[in-house]
N, C-alpha and C positions, 0 to 999 in steps of 0.2 A: 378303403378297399371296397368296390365293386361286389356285389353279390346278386344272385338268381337263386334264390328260394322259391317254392311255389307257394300259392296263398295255403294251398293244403298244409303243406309243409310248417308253414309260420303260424297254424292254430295251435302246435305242439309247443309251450312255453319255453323247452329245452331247448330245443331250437331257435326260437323267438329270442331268447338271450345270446345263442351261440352267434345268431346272426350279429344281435346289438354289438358286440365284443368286436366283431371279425369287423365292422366296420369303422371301425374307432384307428385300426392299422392303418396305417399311411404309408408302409415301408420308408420309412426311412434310413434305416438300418443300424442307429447307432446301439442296438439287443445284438448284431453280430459279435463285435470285439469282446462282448463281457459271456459270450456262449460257450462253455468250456466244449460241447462235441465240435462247433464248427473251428475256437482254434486249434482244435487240433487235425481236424479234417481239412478243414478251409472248403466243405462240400455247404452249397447253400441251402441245402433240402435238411444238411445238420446244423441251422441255425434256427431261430426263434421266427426268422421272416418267412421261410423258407419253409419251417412244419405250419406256419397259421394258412400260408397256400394249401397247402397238404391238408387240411383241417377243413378249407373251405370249400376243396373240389370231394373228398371225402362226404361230408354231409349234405353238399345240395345231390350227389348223386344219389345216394342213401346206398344201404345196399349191403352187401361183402365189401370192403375194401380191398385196393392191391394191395400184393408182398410188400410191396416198397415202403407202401405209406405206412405200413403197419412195422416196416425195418425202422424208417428213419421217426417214427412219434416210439419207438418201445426205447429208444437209443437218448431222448430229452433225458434229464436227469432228474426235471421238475425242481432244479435249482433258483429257478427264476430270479437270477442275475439280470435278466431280461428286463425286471420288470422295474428294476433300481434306476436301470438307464433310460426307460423307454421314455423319450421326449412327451409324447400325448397318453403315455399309464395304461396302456394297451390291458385287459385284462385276463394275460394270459394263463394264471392259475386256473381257471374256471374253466377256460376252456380247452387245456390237453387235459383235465379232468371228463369232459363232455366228450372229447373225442377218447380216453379210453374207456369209456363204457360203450361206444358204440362198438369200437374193436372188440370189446368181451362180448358184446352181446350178436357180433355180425359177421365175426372172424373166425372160422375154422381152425385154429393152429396143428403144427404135428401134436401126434399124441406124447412124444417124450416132454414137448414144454408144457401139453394142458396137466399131465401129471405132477410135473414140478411145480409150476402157478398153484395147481388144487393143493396140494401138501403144503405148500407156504402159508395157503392162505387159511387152513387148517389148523398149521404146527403153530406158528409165530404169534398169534391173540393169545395164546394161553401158556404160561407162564410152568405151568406144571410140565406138560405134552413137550415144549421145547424143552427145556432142562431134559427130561429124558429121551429125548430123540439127540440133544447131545453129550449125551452119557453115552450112546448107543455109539455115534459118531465116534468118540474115544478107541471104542474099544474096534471098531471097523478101520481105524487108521493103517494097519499092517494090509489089509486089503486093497488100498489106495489106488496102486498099477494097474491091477484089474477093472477098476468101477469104470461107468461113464462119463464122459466130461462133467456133465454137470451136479454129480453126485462126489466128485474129486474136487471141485469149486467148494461145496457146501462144507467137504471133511477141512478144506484152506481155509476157510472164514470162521471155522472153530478158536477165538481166542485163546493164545498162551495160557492167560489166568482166567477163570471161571469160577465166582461166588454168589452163586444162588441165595434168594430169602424171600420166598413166598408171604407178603402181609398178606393176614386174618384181618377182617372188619374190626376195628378199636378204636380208640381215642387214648391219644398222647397226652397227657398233664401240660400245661405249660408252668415254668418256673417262674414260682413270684407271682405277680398278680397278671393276671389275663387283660392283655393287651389285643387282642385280636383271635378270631375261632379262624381257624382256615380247612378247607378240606386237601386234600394231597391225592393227586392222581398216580396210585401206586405205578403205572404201567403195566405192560405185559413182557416184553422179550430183556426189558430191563431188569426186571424183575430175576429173569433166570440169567442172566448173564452176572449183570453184579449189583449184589444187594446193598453193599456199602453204601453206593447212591441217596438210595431211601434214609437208610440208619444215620448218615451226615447229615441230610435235610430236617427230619426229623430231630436230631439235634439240636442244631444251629435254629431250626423255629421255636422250639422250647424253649432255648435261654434267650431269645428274644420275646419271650412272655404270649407265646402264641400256643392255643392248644390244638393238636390236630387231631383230625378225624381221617380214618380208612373208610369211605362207606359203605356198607354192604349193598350187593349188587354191581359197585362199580367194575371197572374192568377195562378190556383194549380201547382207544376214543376209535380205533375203526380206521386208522389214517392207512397201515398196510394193505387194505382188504380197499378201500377208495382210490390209491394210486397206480391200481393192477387192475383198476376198470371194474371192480365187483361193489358197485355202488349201494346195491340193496342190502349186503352184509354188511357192509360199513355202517348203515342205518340201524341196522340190529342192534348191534354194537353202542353207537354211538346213543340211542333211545334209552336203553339200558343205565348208562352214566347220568340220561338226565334227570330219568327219574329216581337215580338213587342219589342224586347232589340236589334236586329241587326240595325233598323232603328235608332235606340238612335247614338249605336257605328258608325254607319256612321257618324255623326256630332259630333262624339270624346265623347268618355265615359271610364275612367278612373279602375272602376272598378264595379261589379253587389254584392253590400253588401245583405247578410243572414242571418238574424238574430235568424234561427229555426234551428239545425245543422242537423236535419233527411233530413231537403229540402237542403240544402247546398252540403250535398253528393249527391244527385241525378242528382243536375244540374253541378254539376263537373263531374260527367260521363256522360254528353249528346251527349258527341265526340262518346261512345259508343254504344249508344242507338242508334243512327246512323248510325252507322261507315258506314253500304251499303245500305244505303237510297241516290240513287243518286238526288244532289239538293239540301240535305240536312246536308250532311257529312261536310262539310268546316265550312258554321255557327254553326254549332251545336256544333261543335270542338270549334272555336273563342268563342264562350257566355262561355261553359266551361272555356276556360284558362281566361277567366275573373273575374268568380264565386271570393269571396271571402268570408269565416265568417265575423262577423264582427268584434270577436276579431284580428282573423289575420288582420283586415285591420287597424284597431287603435294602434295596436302595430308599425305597419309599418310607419304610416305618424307622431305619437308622440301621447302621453298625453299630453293635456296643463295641468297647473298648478292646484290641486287640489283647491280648494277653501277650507276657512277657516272653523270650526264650525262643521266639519261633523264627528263624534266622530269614532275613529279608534276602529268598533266592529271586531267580531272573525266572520270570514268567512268560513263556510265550503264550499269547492267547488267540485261538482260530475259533473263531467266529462260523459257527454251522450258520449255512445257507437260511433255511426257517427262519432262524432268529433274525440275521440282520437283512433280506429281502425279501421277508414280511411282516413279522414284526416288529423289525425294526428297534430292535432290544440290542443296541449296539454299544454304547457309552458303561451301561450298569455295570454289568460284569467286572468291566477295565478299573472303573471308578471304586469297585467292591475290596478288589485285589490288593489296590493300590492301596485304600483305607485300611487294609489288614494289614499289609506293610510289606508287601510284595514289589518285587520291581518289575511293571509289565511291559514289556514288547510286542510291537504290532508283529507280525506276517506279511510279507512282500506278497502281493498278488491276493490280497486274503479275501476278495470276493470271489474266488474261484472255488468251484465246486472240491470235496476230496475223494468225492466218488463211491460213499454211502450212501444216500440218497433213498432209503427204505429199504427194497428188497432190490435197488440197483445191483449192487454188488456179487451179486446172487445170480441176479438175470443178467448180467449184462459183465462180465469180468473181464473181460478184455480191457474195456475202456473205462471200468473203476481200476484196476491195475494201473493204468499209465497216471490219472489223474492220484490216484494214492503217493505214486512216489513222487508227482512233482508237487505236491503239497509240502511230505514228510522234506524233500529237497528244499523247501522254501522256508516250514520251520527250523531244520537244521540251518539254516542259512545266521540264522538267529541266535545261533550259541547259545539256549537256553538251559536252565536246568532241568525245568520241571515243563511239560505244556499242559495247559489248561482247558476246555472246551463245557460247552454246557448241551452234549447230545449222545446218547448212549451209544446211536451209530457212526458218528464221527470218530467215537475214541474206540469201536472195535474198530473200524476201516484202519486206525491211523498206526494203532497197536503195529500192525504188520509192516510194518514200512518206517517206523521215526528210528530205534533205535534209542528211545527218552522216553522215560516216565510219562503217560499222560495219564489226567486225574480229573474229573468233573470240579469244575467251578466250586459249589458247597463243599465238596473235601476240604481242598485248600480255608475256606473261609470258616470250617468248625474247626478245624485245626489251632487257625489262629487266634481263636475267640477261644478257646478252651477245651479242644475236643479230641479227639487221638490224632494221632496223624496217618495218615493215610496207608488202608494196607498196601498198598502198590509200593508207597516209597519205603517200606518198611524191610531193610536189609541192603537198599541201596544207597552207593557212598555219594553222598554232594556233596559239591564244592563248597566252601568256605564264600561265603558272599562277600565280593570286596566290600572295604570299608569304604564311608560315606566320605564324600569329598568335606572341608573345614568349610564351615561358612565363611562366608565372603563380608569385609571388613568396611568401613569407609577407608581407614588406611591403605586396603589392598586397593580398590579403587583410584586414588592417589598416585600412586605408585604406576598405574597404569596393568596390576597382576590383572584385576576385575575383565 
């Protein structure tokens, strides 16, 4: 792609890079078919091609941007399906990152969205303030008819089930002899939504002889407050995590387990949220190359042995966006399941977004609604018992829409290993797993059964 920066313009590094990136596009277009706005719009401005124009007349202008560009770049999902496909790896993360900080820092909005933007980007890092803003929500539900739209969105996205559990800074024992220290990035809205999360990780890395630590200080990795174009809270935030995991890693820390995969990508790119932060470039970079899911980290050090009793149901497993088109932590999980003794089935379509997407769902409901149900539509498709996912916002989004049980990844796998079972599935009847087919014979071969 063509571009006209001015030399002024190209002293500012942020820009120096936006350009690098926008020239790397070639449109070719094959980022449209995997863009979940534009297939369902088929509008080119709502594809991947189509906002990097939007990105590129945007920043050589500088300035206010239009309504428009600021409609169709708030409307991405930051799914970056885009970037799975993209023939030449176009680097598009980086830069609808770049261009929403320009929108926060050069866009006037109405005042009813700069309100709701500012209370999100308030409420949802802190773990305590959301649990009681949706305690509040609870009890406002009979008010429903009357609120604003977007104050009757937020009471909607209040989950069915809701269990809270604030970690204190601590350190978990590991069972048996210490195999690995890891640190555990508690989260923040996971945190207040559902604690089980933690308490199963937490498990399941003990009895895999891992001792973990809470660290004090730690807190949000800053990904909600970055995706809403509020770049410099994100930094707050995210400075915060480093310096309370880099004192860890001084007395030896093995790896910083994840267990939300939205925050997992973020804090893997902390090298670049950095990069010319003098001071802060080297740790920032170190906490990244440490980051790990926490499928990727269990695959690596082994499953122990599944325990007995735990009936081999049908797993559907949906793959959050983060994980498998950027991290790229796609096989583990499956491979995790299957080791437990699950029987897992893919998702038709399962690089398509579900329409969580951080505070998407929030902002943008119309078009996480349509993407929710043709997800839940695509799992159901799958006659599962149970669905799986490894992202605290995947499985609020999906709660509304499946109609099945869904359970984070580590549930299912402390379970299996020796650990409760899941409070979600706890009162609810499954099916009786068929039995396993007989193995197959040289006789049946013969015969031509084989």
């Amino acid at each position: 792609m063509l571009t006209n920066f001015s030399a002024a313009q190209l002293r500012d590094p942020q820009i120096a890079e936006a350009n690098a990136i926008l020239q790397t596009c070639v449109h070719y277009g094959f980022c449209t078919n995997t863009c979940p706005t534009y297939v369902l719009t088929r509008d080119e401005n709502e594809s991947p091609r189509g906002r990097i124009d939007l990105i590129r007349a945007m920043l050589e202008k500088g300035g206010p941007p239009e309504l428009d560009t600021v409609r169709h770049l708030d409307n991405c999902l930051s799914c970056l399906s885009c970037m799975t496909t993209c023939a030449v790896k176009v680097d598009y993360v980086h830069l609808i990152d770049r261009a929403r900080a320009h929108i926060e820092g050069n866009f006037r909005r109405p005042p009813a969205e700069r309100v709701v933007r500012a209370l999100l980007a308030r409420v949802l890092p802190h773990p305590r303030v959301f649990g009681a803003a949706m305690a509040l929500g609870c009890v406002a539900r009979p008010l429903r008819p009357v609120l604003p739209r977007r104050l009757r969105t937020m009471l909607d996205m209040i989950p069915p089930r809701v269990a809270p559990d604030v970690l204190a800074p601590q350190v978990f024992r590991a069972e048996g002899a210490v195999r690995k220290r890891v640190a555990l990035l508690a989260g923040c809205a996971q945190q207040a939504l559902n604690g089980d999360i933690n308490a199963a990780t937490i498990r399941l890395l003990q009895r895999h002889g891992c001792e973990v630590v809470i660290a004090a200080g730690s807190g949000c990795c800053g990904s909600l407050n970055l995706h809403m174009g509020r770049e410099e809270e994100a930094r707050v935030f995210a400075r915060q995590n480093i310096r309370a995991w880099e004192k860890l890693h001084e007395d030896g820390l093995d790896a910083l387990v994840i267990n939300a995969s939205g925050c997992g990508t973020t804090v893997k790119d902390y090298g670049h949220l950095f990069a010319r932060e003098r001071g802060m470039a080297r740790p920032a970079a170190e906490i990244a190359a440490l980051a790990r899911d926490v499928s990727e980290f269990l695959w690596a050090i082994g499953l122990c042995e599944p325990s007995a009793g735990v009936p081999a149901y049908r797993v559907a497993y949906h793959d959050p966006c983060s994980m498998q088109h950027v991290q790229n932590v796609i096989e583990e999980p499956r491979a995790l399941l299957r080791a437990a003794g699950f029987e897992v089935v893919d998702v038709p379509e399962r690089h398509f977004c579900c329409g969580s997407a951080g505070t998407y769902n929030l902002l943008q409901p119309e078009m996480a609604k349509a993407l929710g149900e043709r997800k839940a539509a695509h799992i159901r498709s799958t006659d599962p018992d149970i669905v799986a996912t490894g992202n605290i916002g995947c499985m609020t989004q999906l709660s509304h829409y499946l109609g099945r049980p869904i359970v984070h990844t580590v549930e299912l796998l402390d379970w299996a290993t020796g650990g409760p079972k899941p409070p979600v599935l706890q009162g609810v009847t499954l099916r009786a797993p068929a039995p396993a087919a007989p193995a197959k014979t040289e006789a049946d071969a013969s015969t031509g059964i084989w």
